[in-house]
N, C-alpha and C positions, 0 to 999 in steps of 0.2 A: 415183260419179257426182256431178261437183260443177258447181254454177251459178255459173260467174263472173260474173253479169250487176250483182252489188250490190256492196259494200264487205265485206260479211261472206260467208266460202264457207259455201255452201246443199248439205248431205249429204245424201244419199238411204239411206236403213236402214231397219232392220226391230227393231222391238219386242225389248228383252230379256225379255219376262215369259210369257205363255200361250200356248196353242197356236193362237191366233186368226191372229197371224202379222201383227200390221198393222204398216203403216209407215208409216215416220218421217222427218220432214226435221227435220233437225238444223242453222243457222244459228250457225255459229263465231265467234267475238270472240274479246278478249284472254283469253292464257292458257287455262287451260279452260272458259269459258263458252260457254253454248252457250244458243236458243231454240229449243224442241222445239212440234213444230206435227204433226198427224197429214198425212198424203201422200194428198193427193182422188183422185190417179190410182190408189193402190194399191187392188184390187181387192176386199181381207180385209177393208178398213175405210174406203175412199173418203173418207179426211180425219178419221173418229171416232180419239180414244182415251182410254180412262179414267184413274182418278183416276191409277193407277201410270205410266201411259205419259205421262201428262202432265206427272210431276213427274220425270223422267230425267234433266232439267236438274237438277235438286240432289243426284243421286250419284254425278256424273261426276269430284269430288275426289279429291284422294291421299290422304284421311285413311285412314288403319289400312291403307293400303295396302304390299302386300312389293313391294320397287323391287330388292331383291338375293338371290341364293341362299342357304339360309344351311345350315349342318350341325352337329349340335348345339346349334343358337343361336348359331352364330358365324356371322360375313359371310365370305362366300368365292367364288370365282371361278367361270363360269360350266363352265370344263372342269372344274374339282377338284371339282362337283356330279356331272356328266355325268361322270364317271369314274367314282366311288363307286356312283351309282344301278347303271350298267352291271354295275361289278365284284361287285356284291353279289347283283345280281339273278342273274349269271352263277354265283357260286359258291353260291349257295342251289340253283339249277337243276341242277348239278352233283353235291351233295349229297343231297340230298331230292328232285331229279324236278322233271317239268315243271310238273306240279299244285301242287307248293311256292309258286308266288306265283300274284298275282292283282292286275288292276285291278278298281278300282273306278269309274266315269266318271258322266256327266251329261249330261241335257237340254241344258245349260248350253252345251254344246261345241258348235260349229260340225258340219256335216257333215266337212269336210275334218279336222279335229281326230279325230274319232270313227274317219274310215277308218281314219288312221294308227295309232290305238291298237289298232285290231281286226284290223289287219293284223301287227300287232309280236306279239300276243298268240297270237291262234287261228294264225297264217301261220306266224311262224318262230320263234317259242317254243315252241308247238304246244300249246296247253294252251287248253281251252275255259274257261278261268275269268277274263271280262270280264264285268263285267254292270253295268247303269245303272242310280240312281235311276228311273228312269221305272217300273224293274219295279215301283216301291212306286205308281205312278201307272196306268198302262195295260197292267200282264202279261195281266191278266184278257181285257182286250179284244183282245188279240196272238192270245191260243190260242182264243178265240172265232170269230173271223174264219177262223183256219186251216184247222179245225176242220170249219168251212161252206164257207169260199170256196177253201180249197183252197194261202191264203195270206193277209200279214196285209194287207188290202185293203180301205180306207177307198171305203165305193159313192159316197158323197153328195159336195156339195158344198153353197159358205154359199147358192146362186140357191137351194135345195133351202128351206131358211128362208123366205124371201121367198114361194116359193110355194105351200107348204103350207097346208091350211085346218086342220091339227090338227097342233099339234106335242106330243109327250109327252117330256116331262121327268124321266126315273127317273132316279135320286140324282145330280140335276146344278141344285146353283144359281147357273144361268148369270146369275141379276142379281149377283154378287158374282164369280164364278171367270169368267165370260168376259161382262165389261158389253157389249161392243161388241156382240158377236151379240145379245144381249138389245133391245137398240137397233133393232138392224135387224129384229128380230122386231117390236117396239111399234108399228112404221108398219104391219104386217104384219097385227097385231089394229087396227089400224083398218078394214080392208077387213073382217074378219069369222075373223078367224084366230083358232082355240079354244086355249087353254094347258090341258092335265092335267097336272099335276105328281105326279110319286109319291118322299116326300120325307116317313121319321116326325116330322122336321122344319118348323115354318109358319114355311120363310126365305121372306125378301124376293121370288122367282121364284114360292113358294107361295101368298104371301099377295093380290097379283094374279090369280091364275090361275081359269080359269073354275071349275076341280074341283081339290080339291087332297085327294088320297087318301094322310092322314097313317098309312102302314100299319107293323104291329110291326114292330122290327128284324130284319134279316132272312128277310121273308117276301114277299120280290120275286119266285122263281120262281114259289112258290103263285100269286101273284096274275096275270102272263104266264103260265103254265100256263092258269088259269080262263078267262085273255083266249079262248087261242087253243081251248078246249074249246068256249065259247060261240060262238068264229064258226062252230066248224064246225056247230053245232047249227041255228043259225039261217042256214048256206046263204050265210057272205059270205068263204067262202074260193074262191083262184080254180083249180079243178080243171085249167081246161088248163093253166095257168103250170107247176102243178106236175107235170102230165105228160109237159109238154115239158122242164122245167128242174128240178125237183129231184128227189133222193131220199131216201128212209128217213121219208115221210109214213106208212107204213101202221106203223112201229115206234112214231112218236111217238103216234101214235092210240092205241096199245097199251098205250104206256106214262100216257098220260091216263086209260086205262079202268081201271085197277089202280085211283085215288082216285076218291073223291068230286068233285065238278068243279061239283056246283049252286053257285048263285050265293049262297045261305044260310051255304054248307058254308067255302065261300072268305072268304068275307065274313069268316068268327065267324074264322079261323086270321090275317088280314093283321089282325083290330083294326080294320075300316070297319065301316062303314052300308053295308050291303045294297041301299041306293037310291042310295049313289054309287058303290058299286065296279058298277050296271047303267046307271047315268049312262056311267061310262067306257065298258062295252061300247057304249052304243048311240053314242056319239062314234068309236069305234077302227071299226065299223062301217059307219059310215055316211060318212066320210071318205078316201075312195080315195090321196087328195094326204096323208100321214101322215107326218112326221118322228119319229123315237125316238128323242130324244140321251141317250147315257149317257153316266157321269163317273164321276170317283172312288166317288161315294154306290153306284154298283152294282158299283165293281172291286173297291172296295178292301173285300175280303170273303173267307174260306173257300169261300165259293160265288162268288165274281165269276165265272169261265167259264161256270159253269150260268146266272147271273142274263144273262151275254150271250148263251148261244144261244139262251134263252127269247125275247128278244126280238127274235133274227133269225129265230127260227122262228115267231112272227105274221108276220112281213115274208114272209118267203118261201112262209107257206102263202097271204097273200093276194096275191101277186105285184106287193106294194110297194116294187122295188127297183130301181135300173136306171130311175128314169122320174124325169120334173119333180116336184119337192116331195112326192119318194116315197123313203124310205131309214130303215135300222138306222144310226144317226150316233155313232159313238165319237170325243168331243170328247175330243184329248189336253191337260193340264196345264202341260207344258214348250212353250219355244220351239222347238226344236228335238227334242224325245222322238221327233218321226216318220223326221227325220234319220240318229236312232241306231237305230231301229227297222233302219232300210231297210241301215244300213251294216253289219252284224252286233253292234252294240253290246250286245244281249242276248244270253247266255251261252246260251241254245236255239239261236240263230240262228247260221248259219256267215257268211255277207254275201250279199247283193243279192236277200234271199228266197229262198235256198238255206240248204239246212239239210245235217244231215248223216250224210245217203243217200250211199251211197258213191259214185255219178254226179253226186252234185254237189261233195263233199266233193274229189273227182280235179278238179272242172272248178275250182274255186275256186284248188289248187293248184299246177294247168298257166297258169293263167292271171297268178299269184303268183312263179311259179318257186319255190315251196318243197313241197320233198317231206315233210316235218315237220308239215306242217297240221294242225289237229286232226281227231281222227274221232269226238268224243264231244264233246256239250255239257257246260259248266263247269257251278258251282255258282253256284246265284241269289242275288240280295243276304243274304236272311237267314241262307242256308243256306252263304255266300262267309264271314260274320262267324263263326257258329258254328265255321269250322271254322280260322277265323283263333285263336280261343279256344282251341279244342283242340290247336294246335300244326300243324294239316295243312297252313296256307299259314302259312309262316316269312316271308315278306318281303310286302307289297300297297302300293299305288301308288291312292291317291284324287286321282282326275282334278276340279275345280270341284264340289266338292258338303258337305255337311257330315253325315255319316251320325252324328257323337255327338251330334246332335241330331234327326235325320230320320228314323230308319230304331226299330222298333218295338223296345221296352224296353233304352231308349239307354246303361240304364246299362251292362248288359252288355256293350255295344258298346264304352263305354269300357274295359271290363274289358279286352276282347279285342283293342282298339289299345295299351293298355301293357303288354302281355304278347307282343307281336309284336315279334320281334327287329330287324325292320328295318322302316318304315315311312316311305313320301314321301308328301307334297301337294304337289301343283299349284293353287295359286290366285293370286287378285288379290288377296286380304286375310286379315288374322287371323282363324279360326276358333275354335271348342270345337275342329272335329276337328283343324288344325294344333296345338293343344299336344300332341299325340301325335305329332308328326313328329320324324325323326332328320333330315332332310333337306326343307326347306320350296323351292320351286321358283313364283317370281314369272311370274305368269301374264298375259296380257293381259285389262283388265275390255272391258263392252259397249261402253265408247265407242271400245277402240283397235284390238276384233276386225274382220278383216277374210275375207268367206268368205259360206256358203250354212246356210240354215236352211228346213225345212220343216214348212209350217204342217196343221193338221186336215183340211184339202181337199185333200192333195197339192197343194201350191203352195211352188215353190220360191222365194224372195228372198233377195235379196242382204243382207248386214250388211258396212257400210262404214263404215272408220274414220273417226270424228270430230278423233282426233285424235292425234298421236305415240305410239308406246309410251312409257311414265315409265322412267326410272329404269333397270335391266337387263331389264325384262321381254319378255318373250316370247308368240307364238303358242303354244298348245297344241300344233301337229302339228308344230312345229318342235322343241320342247324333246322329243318322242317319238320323232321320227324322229332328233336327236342321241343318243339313248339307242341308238338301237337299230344307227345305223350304230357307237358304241363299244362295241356287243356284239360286234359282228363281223360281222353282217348288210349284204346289200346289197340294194338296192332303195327306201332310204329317202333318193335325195338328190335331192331333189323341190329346184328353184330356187325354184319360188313356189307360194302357194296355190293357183292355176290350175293346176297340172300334178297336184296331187293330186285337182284336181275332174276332171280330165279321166281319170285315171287311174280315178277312181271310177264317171266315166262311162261308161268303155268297159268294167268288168267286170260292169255291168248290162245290159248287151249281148252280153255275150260268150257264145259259143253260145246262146243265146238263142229256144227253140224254143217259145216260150210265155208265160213270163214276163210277168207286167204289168207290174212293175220295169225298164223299158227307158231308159235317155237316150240313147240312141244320137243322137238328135239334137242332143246339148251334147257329147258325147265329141269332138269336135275344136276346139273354142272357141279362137281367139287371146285371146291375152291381154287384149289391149283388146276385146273381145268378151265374153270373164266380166266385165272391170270394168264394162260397159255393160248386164248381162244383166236385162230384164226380168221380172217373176214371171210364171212359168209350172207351167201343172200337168203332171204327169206320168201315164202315162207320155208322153213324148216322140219321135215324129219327125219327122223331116223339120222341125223347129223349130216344131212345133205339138203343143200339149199336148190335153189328153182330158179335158171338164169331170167327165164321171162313168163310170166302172166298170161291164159287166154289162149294157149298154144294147140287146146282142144275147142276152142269157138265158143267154150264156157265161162260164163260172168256171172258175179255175185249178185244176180239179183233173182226175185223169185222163181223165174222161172226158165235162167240160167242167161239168156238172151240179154243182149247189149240193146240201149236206147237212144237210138237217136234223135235228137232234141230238137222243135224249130223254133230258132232264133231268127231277129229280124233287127237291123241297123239303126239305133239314135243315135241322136247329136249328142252331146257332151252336157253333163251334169249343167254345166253356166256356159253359157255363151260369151264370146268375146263381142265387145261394142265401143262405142265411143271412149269412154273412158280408159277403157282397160281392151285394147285391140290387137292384141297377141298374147298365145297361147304359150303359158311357162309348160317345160315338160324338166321334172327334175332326176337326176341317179347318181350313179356310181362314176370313177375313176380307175382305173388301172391300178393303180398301188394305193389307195387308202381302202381301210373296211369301217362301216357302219359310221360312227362317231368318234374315230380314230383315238382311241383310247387306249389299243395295241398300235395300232400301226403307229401311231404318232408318237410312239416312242425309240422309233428306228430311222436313223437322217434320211439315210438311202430312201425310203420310201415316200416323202418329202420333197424330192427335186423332180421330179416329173412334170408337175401343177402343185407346186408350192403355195398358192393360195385362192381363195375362191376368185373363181371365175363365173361371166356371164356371155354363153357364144350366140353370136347375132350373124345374121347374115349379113353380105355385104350393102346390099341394095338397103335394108332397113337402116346399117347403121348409119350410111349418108342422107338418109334423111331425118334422121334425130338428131344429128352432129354428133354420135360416138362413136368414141377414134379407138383404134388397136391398140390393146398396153393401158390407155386410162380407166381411172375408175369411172364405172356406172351406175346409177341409181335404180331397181328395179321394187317396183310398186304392184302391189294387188292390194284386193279391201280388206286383204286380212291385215300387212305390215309392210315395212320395206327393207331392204338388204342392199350394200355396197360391194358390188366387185369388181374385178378387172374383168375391161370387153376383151374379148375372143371373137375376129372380126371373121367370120370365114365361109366360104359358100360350101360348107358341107352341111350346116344348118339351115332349113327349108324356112322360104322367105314367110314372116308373120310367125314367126316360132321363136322360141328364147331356150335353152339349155343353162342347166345350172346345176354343179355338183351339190350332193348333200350333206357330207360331213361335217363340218367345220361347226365347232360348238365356240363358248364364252370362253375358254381355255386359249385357243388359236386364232379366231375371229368372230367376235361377238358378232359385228354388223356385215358378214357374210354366211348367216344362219337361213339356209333355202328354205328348211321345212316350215318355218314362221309365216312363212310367204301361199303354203298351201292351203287350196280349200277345201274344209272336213267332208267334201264328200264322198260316198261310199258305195260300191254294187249293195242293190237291194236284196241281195241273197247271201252272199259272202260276209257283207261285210268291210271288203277290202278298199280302203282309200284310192282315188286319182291322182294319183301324184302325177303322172302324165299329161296332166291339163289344167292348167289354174288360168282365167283371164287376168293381162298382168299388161304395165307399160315398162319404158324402159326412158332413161333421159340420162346426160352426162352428170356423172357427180359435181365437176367445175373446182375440183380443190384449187386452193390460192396456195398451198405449198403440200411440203412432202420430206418423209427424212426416214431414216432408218436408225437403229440400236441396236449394236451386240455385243452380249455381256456373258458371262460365264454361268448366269443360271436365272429363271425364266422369271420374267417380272411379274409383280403384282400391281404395282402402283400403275397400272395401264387400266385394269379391268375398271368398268363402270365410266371409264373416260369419254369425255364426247368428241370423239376423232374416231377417224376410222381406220381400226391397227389390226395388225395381224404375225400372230407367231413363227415363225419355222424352222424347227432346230436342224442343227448343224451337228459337227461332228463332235467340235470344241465348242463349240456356245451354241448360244440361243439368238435367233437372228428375228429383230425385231423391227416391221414396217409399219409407217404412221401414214398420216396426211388426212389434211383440216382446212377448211374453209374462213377460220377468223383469221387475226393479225397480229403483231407481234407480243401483244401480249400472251395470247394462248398459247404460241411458238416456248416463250419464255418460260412459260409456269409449267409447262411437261418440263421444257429440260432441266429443272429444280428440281421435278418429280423423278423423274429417271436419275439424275446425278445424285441427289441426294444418300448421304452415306459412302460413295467414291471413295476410296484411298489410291495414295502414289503418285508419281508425277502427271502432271497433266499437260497435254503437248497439245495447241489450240492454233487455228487458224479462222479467221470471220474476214468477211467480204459484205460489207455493209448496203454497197451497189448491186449485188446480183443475190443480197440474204442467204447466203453461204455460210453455212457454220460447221468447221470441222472438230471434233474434240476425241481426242484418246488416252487414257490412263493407264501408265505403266507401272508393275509394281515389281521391286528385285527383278527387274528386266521381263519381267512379262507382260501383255495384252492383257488387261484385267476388262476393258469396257470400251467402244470406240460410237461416239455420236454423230452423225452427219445430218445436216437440212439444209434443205433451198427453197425460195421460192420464185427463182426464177430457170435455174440452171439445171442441167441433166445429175442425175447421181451415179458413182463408178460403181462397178460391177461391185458386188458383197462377195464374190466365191474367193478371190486373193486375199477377200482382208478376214473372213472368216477362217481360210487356212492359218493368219499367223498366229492365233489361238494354240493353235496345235506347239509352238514354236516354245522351247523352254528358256531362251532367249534372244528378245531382239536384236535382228542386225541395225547397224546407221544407216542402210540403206530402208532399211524394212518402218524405223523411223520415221526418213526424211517424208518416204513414200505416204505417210498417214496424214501431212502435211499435205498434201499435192495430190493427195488422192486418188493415187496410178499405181499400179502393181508396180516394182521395180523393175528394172528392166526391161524386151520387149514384152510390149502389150500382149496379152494372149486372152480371149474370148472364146469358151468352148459353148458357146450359145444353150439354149436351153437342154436340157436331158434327156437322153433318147432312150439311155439303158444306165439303170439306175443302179443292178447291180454291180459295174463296172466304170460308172459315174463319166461314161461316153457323154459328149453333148452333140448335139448337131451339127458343130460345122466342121466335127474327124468326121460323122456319116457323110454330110455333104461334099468334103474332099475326096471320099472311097469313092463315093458313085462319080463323080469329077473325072476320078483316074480309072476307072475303068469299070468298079464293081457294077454288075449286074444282079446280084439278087442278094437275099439276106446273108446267105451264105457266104458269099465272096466280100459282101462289107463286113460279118465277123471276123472272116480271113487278116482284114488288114487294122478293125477298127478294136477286134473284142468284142462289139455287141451284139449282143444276141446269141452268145455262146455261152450264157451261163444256162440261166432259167426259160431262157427265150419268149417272156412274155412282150418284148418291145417289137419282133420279131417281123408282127403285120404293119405296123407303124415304118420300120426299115422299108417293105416293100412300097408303104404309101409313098414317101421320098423319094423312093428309083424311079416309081411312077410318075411323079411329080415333075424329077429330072427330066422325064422320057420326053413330056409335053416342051416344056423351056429348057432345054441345055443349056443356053448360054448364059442362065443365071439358076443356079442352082437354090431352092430353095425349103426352107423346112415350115412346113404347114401343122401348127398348134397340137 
């Protein structure tokens, strides 16, 4: 959908990043530029987007991008790809069976993308082993909903936010993983709308919140068990609801009566005060309009399924579901995870919420024209890798995702992609997991995909190209559906994206005797009809969508009634012990996504938490001797990882936090997922990344030094020091620091200078191991080296701005000598608002001078008046202030 009405065409899109689904107008210029503005019509986000969706404009370049197919690292033609994938996959199938390979896909993928792969796969290879990244995101919440509704069936929608007087938040910090809905909740707690968070973590969603019940790890069921024990006690569950609509209340009561359930009892096992875990009761009680959003924090668990039926089973005893600002709300992580959900892209799922019951499994493949379908589900991502390792898939196929860095104790994972005889990627750029490719397959990135994506609300929107494919690449369902018509297969010669959506549409219709999964009303779309298509929620007909689910007390299951499940509280997959006696819990960041592969190509996004980090409490780190700002060494039995500690009492004592991003690219020896262990809910599927037993000890580096140069080094990778990337506006700002002595000092900086031109302006300090070095070339900044190992190192933000500079001043010179910005000093401490490159201590003078709330420090500072994801961080500050005024402080 484009607007001719200006000089620049005006695109209509939808968000590359979370599952909120907002859109995007995108304003074209020369080349690939482009001005990203959020879309006021679109309904996910009415014009909001955060920090990530804001800056989309700066990672829409070809850099490190694949423009050509290539096989064994040579360039080659796009048939002699499509030939080999075909021929290989065919004689591995041949030889070893249908089970012998395997895709691997993604969020990432468009709907139309996803069908085609699920259809190549489970259709006419016959073999259930597809499964997506999202399992590491949302399996937990798939077999929850099944489980109860009979299918996997999101009740709620975002009006549900809005109207709610109690939202509860189990392990979801929607101020960092989904800012936008955070937002539209904040106007929400103006009218009087209560926040519980339940989160052993006091993040930014926590630290606002009315109650924030910081409970042990893993002791979510216990504490939804107590919930739903004590409504029934005190008379506020709703008896006829569940007379008329569900069943197996009198099991769960049964299975509640086996434990202790007093509020003492609950209290002492989750690690609360006993006067807030009865706070939360009389809140979940007294509040009929109750949102429950879960996220990763409750999926991603050996119990995530239990910790989701717990929480649909308070909904549905107190008949909170199906109404205005009343729902059990599974916020998905991906753009598209609901997409892949819906189209069979989980290796459980057969497609369109048919699974595979032989009535559906026949109806899937009358409707496919393949008799070959599968009749058994594949193996899930962990248990896809493990068996990649042991030889039982010879060939797999990663669709947009990067599992040697994603997917839980990565090393093995690397073990198990170079010991796989045949292996393809599909992407738009260089990965970790492409260096294990025999065959790399140029992808289209989010600015050139064209297609459907579905957001948290069932809400479908369009994603529309901004702008040409680059180079050779390709559609995803194109370069799958050439695959699969060179197997020999027919049915994959779809002329455009449109005829796969339609295709997709009509088999979610197809006999169709119940199903909530229906488009029947998109299954005939002309062409210019999908390119015009507005967001709509499903299911669909007659071209009008279904704001929410269950609205009649009717659920997909036989016999229309919801089920209520009893679960009952375990410990954790491995316990922590002597060795290993605290519990890692790993996620997300505010401004990076997944493996920062996008994001990390926008500086902005960057200065927030520039590099891996590890947050400790403070009681623990004075007893290990790790100090705030140094590196730490963080150990489990799978590997170890170096970060910077994060000394802070918002992290619960015996607990360890650690982002997950950071690959070989940016920080090899700050790789979190290397550190987890592959265990997994017994139903789902879905990894713990929430719990790995782990120690933590000071790194003790003997020195330290930084590098930045005008474009990202190689001669670091594979080095044994522990470095880390972080581009800049004008270069590329590179941090070191290493445990030997000068001769290792020596042999990097031969490594790194090597090749240097122009003058070179040096200072050394042989008593405090000082080494300052800079390269000027026809009066520019081409490279600037610093080390010490005894002394502090100056700020990088002045000397990374002279880059920018198209010639040096004498002063800007002397200063690279001396090491000090020129003239006075200025310190804007760390970053508070990224897209306005505020740091801490303009917030800390605002609240100083008088500001009282976010609003009044944007007033004076800018932040938090663009995208306003830094927003609840601002208020943590004021709050901060509130406690110590007379030293104003900015907490991590």
């Amino acid at each position: 959908m484009a607007d001719g009405s200006t000089s620049l065409k005006t695109v209509k899109t939808t968000c590359a990043y979370c599952g909120v689904g907002c859109g995007v107008t995108g304003a074209v210029g020369q080349g690939r530029s482009v001005s990203i503005a959020g879309d006021v019509l679109h309904p996910a986000n009415l014009g909001r987007l955060c920090s990530k969706g804001s800056a989309l404009g700066a990672t829409v370049g070809l850099e490190g991008r694949l423009l050509e197919p290539t096989i064994n690292g040579k360039a080659a033609t796009w048939n002699e790809a499509t030939a080999l994938v075909a021929k290989r996959f065919r004689d591995t199938i041949a030889r070893h069976g249908r089970d012998s390979v395997a895709f691997y896909v993604s969020g990432q993928l468009l709907t139309e993308d996803y069908y085609v792969a699920n259809k190549l796969m489970k259709g006419f290879i016959g073999s259930g082993n597809i499964d997506t990244n999202s399992r590491l995101c949302m399996g937990s919440a798939v077999a929850a909903h099944k489980q109860a509704f009979g299918a996997d069936l999101v009740p709620g929608c975002y009006e549900d936010l809005d109207l709610a007087d109690l939202v509860v938040f189990s392990g979801h910090n929607a101020a960092w993983t989904h800012p936008v809905l955070f937002r539209r909740m904040e106007q929400a707690r103006a009218r009087g709308q209560k926040h519980v968070v339940i989160d052993p973590r006091r993040t930014d969603t926590g630290e606002g919140a009315d109650l924030h019940l910081a409970i042990a790890p893993q002791s979510d069921v216990r504490l939804w068990n107590g919930l739903l024990a004590d409504l029934i006690r005190r008379g506020a569950i709703d008896r006829g609801y569940i007379t008329r609509h569900v069943n197996n209340f009198e099991q769960v009561m049964a299975k509640l009566a086996e434990g202790d359930q007093s509020s003492s009892a609950v209290a002492a096992d989750c690690g609360v005060a006993e006067v807030d875990l009865l706070t939360f009761y009389d809140l979940f009680a007294a509040n009929p309009r109750t949102v429950s959003l879960f996220s990763m924090g409750a999926n991603q668990s050996a119990q995530g399924v239990a910790k989701g039926l717990s929480i649909i089973n308070a909904h549905l005893a107190t008949g909170r579901i199906g109404k205005p600002g009343a729902c059990p709300f599974s916020i998905t992580g991906q753009p598209n995870a609901m997409g892949g959900r819906e189209t069979g892209g989980m290796a459980n799922t057969l497609a369109g919420h048919m699974d595979f019951a032989p009535e559906d499994r026949d109806r899937v493949a009358r409707f496919w024209g393949a008799p070959d379908t599968a009749r058994a589900p594949g193996l899930k991502a962990v248990e896809m890798f493990e068996a990649v390792r042991d030889g039982r898939i010879q060939a797999i196929w990663v669709m947009a995702t990067n599992p040697a860095v994603s997917l839980p104790d990565s090393g093995a994972i690397r073990e198990a992609l170079a010991a796989c005889p045949f292996v393809v990627v599909s992407d738009c750029v260089d990965t970790d997991t492409t260096a294990f490719a025999d065959v790399k397959l140029p992808a289209l990135a989010w600015g050139e995909k064209d297609g459907t994506v579905t957001n948290s609300e069932r809400r479908i929107s369009r994603q529309r190209a901004l702008f040409p494919a680059p180079g050779q690449a390709r559609a995803d369902w194109k370069i799958v559906a050439d695959v699969a018509t060179a197997m020999g297969f027919d049915g994959f010669g779809w002329a455009s994206n449109a005829g796969v959506f339609r295709e997709w549409a009509r088999l979610t219709a197809y006999e169709n005797d119940g199903r909530l999964l229906n488009l029947s009303g998109l299954s005939a779309l002309t062409p210019e009809a999908y390119n015009e298509l507005l967001p709509i929620q499903w299911p669909v007909r007659d071209g009008k969508g279904a704001q929410r689910l269950f609205v009649d007390g009717r659920f997909q299951t036989p016999d229309g009634r919801a089920r209520m499940v009893p679960v009952e509280p375990k410990g954790p997959a491995e316990a922590v012990g002597d060795a290993f006696p605290m519990s890692l819990n790993t996620g997300r960041i505010r401004d990076q996504w997944h493996t920062m592969t996008r994001t990390g190509l926008a500086p902005d996004l960057c200065r927030h938490a520039p590099e891996p980090y590890v947050e400790i409490h403070p009681d623990d780190a004075l007893a290990l001797g790790v100090k705030d700002g140094a590196l730490a060494r963080v150990t489990t039995a799978r590997a170890e990882a170096v970060a910077v500690a994060k000394v802070s009492d918002r992290q619960r004592r015996g607990s360890l936090f650690m982002p997950m991003h950071w690959t070989d690219a940016f920080a090899p020896s700050g790789r979190a997922n290397a550190l987890v262990a592959p265990n997994v809910d017994p139903t789902s599927g879905q990894p713990e990344f929430k719990h790995t037993p782990a120690r933590v000890r000071p790194y003790r580096e003997t020195w330290k030094g930084f590098f930045l140069s005008r474009s990202v080094l190689t001669s670091l990778v594979g080095a044994d020091l522990v470095w880390r990337r972080i581009p800049q506006d004008a270069c590329q700002q590179h941090e070191f620091a290493g445990r030997g002595d000068a001769v290792e000092r020596d042999a990097l900086r031969k490594a790194l200078t090597k090749g240097l031109a122009g003058e070179l302006v040096t200072y050394e300090d042989p008593a405090t191991g000082a080494r300052r070095m800079a390269w000027v070339e026809n009066g520019r900044l081409v490279a600037v080296l610093y080390m010490t190992t005894t002394g502090r190192l100056p700020p990088r933000d002045w000397l990374a701005e002279l880059f920018a500079e198209e010639t040096l001043s004498p002063e800007a010179r002397s200063a690279l000598l001396f090491g000090r910005r020129p003239g006075a000093s200025v310190d804007s401490g760390p970053i508070v608002c990224a897209c306005l490159k505020v740091g801490a201590k303009a917030v800390d003078a605002a609240i100083a001078a008088g500001a009282d709330s976010p609003d009044a420090v944007g007033a004076v500072t800018g932040a938090g008046t663009n995208c306003g994801s830094c927003r609840p961080e601002i208020a943590r500050m004021i709050k901060t202030f509130a406690v110590t005024p007379k030293e104003p402080v900015h907490v991590g």
